[in-house]
MARMILUM-151838 format. One record per residue: residue in one letter; x, y, z of N, C-alpha, C in turn; residue number from 1. Coordinates in pm, whole numbers, plus 50000, padded with zeros to 5 digits. Layout:
! MARMILUM-151838
<pt 'A' <X Y Z> <X Y Z> <X Y Z> NUM>
...
! end
This chain:
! MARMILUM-151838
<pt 'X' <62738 14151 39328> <62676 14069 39225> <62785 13991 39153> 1>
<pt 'X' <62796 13863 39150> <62843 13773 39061> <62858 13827 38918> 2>
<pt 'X' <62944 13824 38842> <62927 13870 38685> <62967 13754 38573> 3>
<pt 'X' <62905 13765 38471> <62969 13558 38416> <63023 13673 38351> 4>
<pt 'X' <63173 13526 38293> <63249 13609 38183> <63252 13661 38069> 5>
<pt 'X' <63087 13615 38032> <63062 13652 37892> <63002 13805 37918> 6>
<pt 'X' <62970 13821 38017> <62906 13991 38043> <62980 14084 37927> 7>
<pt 'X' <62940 14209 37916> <63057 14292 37811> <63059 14374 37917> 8>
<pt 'X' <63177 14354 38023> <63259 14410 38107> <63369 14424 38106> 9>
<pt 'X' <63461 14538 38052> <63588 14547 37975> <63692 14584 38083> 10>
<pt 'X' <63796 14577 38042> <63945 14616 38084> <63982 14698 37960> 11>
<pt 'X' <64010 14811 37949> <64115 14862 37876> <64236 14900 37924> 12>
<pt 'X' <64336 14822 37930> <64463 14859 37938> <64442 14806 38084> 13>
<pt 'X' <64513 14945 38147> <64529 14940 38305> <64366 15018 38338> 14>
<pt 'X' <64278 15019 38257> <64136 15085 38319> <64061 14995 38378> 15>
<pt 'X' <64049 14943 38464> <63924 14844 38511> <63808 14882 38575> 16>
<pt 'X' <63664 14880 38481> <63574 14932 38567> <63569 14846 38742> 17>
<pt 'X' <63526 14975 38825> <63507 14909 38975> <63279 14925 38996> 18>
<pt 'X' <63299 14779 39004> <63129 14779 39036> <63098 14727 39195> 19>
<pt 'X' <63021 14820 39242> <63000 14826 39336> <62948 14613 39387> 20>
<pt 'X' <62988 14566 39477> <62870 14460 39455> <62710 14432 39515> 21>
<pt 'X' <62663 14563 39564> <62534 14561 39488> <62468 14647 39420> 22>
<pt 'X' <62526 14640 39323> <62479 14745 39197> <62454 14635 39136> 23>
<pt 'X' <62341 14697 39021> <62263 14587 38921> <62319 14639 38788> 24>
<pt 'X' <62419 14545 38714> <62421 14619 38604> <62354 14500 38483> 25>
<pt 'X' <62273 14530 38383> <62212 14413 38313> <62304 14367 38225> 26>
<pt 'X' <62338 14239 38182> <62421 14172 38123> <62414 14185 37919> 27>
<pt 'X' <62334 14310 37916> <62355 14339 37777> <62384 14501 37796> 28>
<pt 'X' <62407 14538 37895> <62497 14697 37928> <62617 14686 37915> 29>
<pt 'X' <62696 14783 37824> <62853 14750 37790> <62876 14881 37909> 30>
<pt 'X' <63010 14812 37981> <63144 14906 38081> <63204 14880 38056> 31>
<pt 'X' <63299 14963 38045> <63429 15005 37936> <63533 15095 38004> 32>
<pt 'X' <63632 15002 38062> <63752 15153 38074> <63722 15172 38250> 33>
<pt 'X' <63688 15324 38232> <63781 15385 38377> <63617 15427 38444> 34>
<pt 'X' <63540 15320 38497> <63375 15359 38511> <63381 15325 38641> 35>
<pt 'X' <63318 15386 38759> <63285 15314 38900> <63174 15331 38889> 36>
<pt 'X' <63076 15274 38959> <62927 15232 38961> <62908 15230 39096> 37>
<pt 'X' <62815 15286 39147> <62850 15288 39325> <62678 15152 39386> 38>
<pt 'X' <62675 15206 39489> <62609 15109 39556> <62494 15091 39540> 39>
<pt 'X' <62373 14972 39494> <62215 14987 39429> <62214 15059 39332> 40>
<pt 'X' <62338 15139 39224> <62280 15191 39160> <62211 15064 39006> 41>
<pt 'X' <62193 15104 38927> <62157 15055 38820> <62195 15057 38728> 42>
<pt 'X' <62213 14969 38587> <62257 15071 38469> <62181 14901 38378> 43>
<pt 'X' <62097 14979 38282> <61961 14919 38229> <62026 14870 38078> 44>
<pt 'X' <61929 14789 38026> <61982 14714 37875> <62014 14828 37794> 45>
<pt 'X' <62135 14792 37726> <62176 14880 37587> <62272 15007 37645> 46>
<pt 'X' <62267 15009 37720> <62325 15147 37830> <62477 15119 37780> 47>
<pt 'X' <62559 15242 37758> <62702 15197 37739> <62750 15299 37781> 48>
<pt 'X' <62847 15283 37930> <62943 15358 37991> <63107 15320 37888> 49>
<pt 'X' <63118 15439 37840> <63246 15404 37811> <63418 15507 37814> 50>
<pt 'X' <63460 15466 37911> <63560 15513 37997> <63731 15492 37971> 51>
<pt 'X' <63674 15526 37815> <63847 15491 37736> <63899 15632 37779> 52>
<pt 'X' <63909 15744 37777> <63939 15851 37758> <63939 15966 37853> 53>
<pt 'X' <63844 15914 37911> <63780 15991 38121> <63766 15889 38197> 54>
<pt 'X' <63726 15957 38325> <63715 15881 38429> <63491 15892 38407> 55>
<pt 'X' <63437 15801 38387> <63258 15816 38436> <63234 15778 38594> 56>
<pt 'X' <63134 15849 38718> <63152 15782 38801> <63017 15832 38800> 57>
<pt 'X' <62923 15694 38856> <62814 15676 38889> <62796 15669 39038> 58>
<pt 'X' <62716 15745 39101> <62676 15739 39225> <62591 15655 39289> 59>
<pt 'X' <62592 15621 39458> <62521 15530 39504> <62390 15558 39435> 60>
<pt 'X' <62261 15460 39438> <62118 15459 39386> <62109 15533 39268> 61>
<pt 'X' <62171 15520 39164> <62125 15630 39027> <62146 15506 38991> 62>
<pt 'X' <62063 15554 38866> <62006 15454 38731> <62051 15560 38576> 63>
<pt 'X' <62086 15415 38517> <62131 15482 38351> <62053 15353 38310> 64>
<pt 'X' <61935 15419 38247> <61815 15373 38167> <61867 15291 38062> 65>
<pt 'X' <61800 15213 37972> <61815 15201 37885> <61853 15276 37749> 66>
<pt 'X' <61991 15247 37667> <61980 15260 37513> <62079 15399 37585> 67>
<pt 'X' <62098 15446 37701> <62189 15551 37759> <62334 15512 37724> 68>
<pt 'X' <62366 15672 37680> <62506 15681 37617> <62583 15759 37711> 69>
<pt 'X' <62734 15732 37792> <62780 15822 37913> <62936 15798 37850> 70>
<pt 'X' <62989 15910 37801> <63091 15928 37772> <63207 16041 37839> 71>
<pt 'X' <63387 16007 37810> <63425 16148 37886> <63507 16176 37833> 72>
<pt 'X' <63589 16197 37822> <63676 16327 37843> <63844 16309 37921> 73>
<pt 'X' <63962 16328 37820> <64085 16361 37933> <64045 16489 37989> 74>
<pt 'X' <64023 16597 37995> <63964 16714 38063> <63829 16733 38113> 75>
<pt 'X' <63759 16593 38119> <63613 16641 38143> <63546 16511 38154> 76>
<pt 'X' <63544 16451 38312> <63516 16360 38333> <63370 16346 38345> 77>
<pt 'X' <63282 16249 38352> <63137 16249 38352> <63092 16161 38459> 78>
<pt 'X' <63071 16276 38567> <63022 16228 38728> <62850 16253 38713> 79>
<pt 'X' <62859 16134 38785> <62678 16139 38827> <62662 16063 38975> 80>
<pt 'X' <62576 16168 39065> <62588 16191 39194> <62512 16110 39238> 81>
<pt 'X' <62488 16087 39398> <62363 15966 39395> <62225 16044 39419> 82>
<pt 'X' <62122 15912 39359> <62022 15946 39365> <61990 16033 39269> 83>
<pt 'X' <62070 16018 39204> <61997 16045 39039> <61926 15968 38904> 84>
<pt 'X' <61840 16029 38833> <61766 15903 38781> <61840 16019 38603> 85>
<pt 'X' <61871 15883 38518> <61906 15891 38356> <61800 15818 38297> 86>
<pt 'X' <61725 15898 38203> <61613 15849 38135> <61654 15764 38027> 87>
<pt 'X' <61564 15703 37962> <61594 15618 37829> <61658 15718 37696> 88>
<pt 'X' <61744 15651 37691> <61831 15706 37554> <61876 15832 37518> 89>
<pt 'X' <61924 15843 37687> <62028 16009 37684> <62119 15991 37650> 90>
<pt 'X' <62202 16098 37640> <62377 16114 37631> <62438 16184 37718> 91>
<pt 'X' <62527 16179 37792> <62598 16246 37869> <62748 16261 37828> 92>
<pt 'X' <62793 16329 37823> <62931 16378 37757> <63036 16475 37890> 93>
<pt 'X' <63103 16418 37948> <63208 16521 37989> <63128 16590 38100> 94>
<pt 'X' <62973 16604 38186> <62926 16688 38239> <62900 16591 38356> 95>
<pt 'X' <62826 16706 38434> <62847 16658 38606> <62656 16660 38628> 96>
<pt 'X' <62597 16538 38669> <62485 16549 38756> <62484 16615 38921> 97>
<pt 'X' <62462 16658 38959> <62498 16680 39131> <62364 16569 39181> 98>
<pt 'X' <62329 16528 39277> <62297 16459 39361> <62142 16502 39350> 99>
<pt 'X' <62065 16414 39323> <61967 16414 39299> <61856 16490 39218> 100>
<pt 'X' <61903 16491 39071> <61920 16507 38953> <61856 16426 38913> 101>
<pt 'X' <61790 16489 38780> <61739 16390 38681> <61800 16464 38519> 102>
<pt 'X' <61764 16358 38421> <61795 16401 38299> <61700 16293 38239> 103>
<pt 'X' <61617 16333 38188> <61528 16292 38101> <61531 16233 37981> 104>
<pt 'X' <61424 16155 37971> <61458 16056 37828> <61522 16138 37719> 105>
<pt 'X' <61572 16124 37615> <61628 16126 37516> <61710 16259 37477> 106>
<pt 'X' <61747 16320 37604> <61846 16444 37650> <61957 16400 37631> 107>
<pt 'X' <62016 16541 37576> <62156 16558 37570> <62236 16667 37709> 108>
<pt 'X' <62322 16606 37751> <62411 16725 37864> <62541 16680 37791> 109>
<pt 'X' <62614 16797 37761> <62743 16830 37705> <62912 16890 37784> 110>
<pt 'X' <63014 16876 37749> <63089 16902 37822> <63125 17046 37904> 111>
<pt 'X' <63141 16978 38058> <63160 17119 38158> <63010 17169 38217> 112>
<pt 'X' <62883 17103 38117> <62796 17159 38204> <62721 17123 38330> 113>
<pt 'X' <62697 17169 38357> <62642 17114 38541> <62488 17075 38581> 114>
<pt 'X' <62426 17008 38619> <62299 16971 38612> <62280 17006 38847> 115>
<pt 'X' <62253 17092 38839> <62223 17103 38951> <62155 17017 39047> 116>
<pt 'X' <62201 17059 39195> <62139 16956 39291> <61982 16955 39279> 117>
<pt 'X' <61875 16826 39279> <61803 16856 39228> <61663 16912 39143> 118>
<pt 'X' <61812 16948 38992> <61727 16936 38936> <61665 16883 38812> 119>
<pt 'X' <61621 16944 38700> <61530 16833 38586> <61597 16872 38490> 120>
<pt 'X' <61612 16797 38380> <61664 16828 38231> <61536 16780 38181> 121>
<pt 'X' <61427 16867 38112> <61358 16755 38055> <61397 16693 37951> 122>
<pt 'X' <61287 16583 37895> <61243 16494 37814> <61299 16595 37655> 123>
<pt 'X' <61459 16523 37605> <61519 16561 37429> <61578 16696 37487> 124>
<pt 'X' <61543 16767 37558> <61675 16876 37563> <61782 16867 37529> 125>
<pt 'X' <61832 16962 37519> <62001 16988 37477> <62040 17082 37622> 126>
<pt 'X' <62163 17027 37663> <62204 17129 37739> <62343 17173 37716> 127>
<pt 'X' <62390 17264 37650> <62512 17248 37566> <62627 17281 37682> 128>
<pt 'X' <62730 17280 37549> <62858 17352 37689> <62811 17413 37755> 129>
<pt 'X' <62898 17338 37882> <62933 17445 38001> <62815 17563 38051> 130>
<pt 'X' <62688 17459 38078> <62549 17542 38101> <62545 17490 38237> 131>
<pt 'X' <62521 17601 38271> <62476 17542 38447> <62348 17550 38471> 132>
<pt 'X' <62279 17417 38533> <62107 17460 38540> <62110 17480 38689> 133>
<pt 'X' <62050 17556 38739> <62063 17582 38930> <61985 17459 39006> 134>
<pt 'X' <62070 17438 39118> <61982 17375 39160> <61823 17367 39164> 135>
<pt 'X' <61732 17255 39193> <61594 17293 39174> <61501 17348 39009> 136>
<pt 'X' <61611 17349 38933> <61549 17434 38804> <61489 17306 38736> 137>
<pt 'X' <61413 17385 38631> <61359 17280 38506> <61444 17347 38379> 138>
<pt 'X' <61520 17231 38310> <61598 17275 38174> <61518 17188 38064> 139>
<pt 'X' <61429 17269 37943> <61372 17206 37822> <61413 17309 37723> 140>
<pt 'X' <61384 17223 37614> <61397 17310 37475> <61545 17258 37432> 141>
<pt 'X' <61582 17298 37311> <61694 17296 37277> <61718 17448 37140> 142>
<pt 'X' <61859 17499 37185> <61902 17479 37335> <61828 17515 37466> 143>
<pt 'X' <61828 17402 37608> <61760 17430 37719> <61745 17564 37737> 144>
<pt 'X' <61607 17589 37771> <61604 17739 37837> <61575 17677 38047> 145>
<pt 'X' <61608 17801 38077> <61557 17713 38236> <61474 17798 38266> 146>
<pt 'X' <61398 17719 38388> <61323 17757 38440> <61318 17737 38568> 147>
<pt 'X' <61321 17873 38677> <61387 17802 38803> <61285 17767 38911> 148>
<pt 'X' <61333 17705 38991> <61233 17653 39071> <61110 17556 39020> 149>
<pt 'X' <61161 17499 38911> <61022 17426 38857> <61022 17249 38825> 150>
<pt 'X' <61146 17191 38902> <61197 17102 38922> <61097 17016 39029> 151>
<pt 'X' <61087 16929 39041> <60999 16847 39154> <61090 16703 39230> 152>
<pt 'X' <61138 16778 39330> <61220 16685 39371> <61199 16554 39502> 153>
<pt 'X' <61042 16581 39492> <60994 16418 39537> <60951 16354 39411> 154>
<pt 'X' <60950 16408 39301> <60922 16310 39195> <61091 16210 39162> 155>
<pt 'X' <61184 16277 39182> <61291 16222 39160> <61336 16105 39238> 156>
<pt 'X' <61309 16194 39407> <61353 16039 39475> <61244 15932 39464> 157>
<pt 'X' <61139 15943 39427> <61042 15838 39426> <61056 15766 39315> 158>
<pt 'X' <61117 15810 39151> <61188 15738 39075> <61313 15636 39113> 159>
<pt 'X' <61404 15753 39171> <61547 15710 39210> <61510 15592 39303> 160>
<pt 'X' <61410 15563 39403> <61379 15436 39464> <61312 15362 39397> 161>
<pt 'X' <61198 15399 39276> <61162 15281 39216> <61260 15199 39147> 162>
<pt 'X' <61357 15244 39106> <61441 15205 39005> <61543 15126 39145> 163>
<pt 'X' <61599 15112 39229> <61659 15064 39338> <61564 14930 39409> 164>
<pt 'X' <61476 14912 39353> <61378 14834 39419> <61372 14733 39297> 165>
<pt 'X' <61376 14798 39185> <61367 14732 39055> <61490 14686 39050> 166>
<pt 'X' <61628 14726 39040> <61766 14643 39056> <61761 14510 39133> 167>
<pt 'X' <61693 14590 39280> <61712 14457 39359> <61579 14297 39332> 168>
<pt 'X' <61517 14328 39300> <61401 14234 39196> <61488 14177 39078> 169>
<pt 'X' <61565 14268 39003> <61632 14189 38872> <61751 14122 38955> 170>
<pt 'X' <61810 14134 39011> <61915 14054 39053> <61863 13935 39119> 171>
<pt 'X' <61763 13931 39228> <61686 13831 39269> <61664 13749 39193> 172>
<pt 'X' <61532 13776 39075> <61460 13667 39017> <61534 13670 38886> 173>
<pt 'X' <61539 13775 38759> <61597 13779 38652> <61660 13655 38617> 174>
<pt 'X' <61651 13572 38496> <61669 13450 38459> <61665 13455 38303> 175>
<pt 'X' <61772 13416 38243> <61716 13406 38089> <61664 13281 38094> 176>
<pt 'X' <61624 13261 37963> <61478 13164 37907> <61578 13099 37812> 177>
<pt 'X' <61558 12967 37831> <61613 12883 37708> <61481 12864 37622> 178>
<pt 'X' <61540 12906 37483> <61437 12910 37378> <61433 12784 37326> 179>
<pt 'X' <61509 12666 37350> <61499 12507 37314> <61388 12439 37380> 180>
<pt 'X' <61310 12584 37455> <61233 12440 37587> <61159 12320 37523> 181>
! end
């Protein structure tokens, strides 16, 4: 994908985010620092990867929703695997998605903890330090309690492709509107 220079696509220092070129990232999503973005994935309005301090690495086909906060860590970088879907207006701090994963709207995952292959964080959880949810589990409540085996992991990839289908539509047609018309 082409990027204009007004995008808020940063350099800090010697950090240069690496974006895949076809990943969709929307031109009011701030990247910052030391971020890779891998192939179709997504990363939605208001979303701010910021990679002063860790390394963030986004995996092929995952999406970071809107109003999503992904921060890291010199000891605790914040990987997200592919084919994972980030709901509207999470936080991620220092912790690891494994591969086909979800984390739900307005969830917190904290440093060191692990979001298993997948599975679900629901919708405002907390998942504090260094919590491991098992693969396949459901994590709600705060703090998350789990619940195993209660994860639904054709609901995920059928997100994780809507949202890959939706990148490739915004890059296609997506157009701002001159408000002088």
């Amino acid at each position: 994908m082409a990027y204009s220079p007004d995008m808020p696509i940063y350099r800090l220092g010697d950090l240069v985010p690496e974006i895949h070129p076809e990943a969709f990232v929307h031109p009011e999503a701030v990247i910052i620092g030391d971020v890779s973005i891998g192939s179709e994935a997504t990363v939605w309005p208001h979303a701010v990867l910021r990679g002063d301090y860790g390394h963030i690495a986004i995996g092929d086909r995952s999406s970071v929703q809107d109003g999503t906060v992904i921060h890291a860590g010199p000891q605790f970088p914040t990987i997200v695997g592919a084919g994972c879907v980030i709901g509207h207006l999470a936080h991620l701090e220092g912790c690891t998605m494994e591969d086909e994963s979800l984390v739900g709207s307005g969830s917190v995952v904290l440093h060191w903890a692990v979001v298993g292959r997948g599975a679900t964080v629901g919708a405002n959880a907390v998942v504090p330090n260094r919590m491991q949810v098992p693969p396949g589990a459901l994590a709600v409540g705060v703090p998350a309690q789990i619940r195993p085996d209660k994860s639904n992991l054709t609901v995920i990839r059928l997100s994780a492709e809507e949202y890959v289908a939706n990148g490739h539509r915004y890059r296609e047609s997506m157009e701002r509107v001159d408000q002088d018309r």
